[in-house]
N, C-alpha and C positions, 0 to 999 in steps of 0.2 A: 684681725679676729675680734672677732666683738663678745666681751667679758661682763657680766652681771656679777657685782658685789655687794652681797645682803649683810651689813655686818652695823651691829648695835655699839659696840667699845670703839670710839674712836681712834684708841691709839692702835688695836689690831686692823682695824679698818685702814687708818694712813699707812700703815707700814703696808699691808699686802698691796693698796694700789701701790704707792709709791713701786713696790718691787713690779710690780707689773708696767709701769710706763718708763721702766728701763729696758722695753722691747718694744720699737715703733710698729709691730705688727699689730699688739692690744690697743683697744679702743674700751676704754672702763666706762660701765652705767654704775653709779653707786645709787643703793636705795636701804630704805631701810623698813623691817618689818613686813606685814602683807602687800600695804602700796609698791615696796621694794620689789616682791614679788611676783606682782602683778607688772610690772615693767615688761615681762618676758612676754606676759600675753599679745601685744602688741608688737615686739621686736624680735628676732629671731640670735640668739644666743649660741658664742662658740662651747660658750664654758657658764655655770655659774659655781662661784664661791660664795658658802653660807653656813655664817655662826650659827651651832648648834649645842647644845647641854641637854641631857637627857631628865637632866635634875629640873630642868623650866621648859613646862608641856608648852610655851609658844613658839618655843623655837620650835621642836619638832612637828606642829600644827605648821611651820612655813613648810617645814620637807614635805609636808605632804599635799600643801597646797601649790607647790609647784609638781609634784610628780601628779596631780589629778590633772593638769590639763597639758604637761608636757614633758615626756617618758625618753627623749635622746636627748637629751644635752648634756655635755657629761659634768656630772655635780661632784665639787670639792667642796666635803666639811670642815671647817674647821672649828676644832674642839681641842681642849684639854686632855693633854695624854691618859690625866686619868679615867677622861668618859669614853677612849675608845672601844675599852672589853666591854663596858654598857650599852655601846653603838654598835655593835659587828654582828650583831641579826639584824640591826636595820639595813645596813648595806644592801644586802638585795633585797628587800623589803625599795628601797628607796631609789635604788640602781645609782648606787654611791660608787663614783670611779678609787674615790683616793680620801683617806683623814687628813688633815694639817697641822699636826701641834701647834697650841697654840702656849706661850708666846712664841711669835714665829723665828725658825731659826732659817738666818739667811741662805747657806750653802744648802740645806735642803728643801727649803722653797723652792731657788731659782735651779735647782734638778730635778722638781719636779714640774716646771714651766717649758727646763729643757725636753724631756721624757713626752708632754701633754705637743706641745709643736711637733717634736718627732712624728707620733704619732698621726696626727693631723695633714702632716707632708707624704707620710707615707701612705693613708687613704687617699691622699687628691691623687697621686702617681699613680698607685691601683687602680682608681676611677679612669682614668688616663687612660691605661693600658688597655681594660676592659674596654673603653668605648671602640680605640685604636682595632681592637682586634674584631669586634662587632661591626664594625665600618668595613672591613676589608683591608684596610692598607696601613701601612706604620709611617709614624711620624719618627723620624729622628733627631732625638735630642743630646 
């Protein structure tokens, strides 16, 4: 799965790859800022994670410059527990799947990587099924 990470503080940035290339399924782009997110224009993204503060209008100028030219890929912010009550009309404003306290705390990170795969395995199966049954005939697996 291929992973965009827009993340300005380095140390929340190492720590979320690093948590992330403890599953050979991620493949991480790190960028930063608009160039960061301008990566996606060109590549196609399972996921992106991107540092947000409600308090510094350039981060949220990224959310929106990635939701102007690309509306499914499911976006984790990560912010400061205390900007999430300031963030939760942007959520669907932005079609924010999930927040990520930040500093990152590891058991609920890597449950929320488990949850995000979940989910991901259980659309390809669906997709699966759907096609299986629009074909005529089943495959058993």
């Amino acid at each position: 799965m291929e992973v965009l990470l827009v993340v300005k503080d380095p140390l929340i940035r190492d720590q979320v790859k690093v948590g992330l290339q403890q599953f050979e399924e991620f493949h991480v782009t790190v960028g930063i800022g608009h160039a960061g997110v301008s990566e996606a224009r060109g590549k196609v993204f399972d996921c992106v994670f991107i540092a947000a503060d409600p308090r510094e209008k350039d981060t949220v100028k990224l959310l929106q410059h990635l939701r102007s030219f690309d509306r499914t890929t499911e976006l984790f912010v990560l912010t400061a527990p205390r900007n999430v009550k300031d963030m939760v009309g942007q959520k669907s404003k932005y079609d924010i799947h999930s927040f990520v306290h930040t500093p990152i705390v590891v058991k609920d990170f890597f449950g929320l990587l488990g949850r995000f795969m979940g989910r991901r395995t259980e659309r390809k199966h669906s997709a699966l099924r759907r096609n299986e049954r629009s074909s005529g005939h089943m495959i058993r697996t």
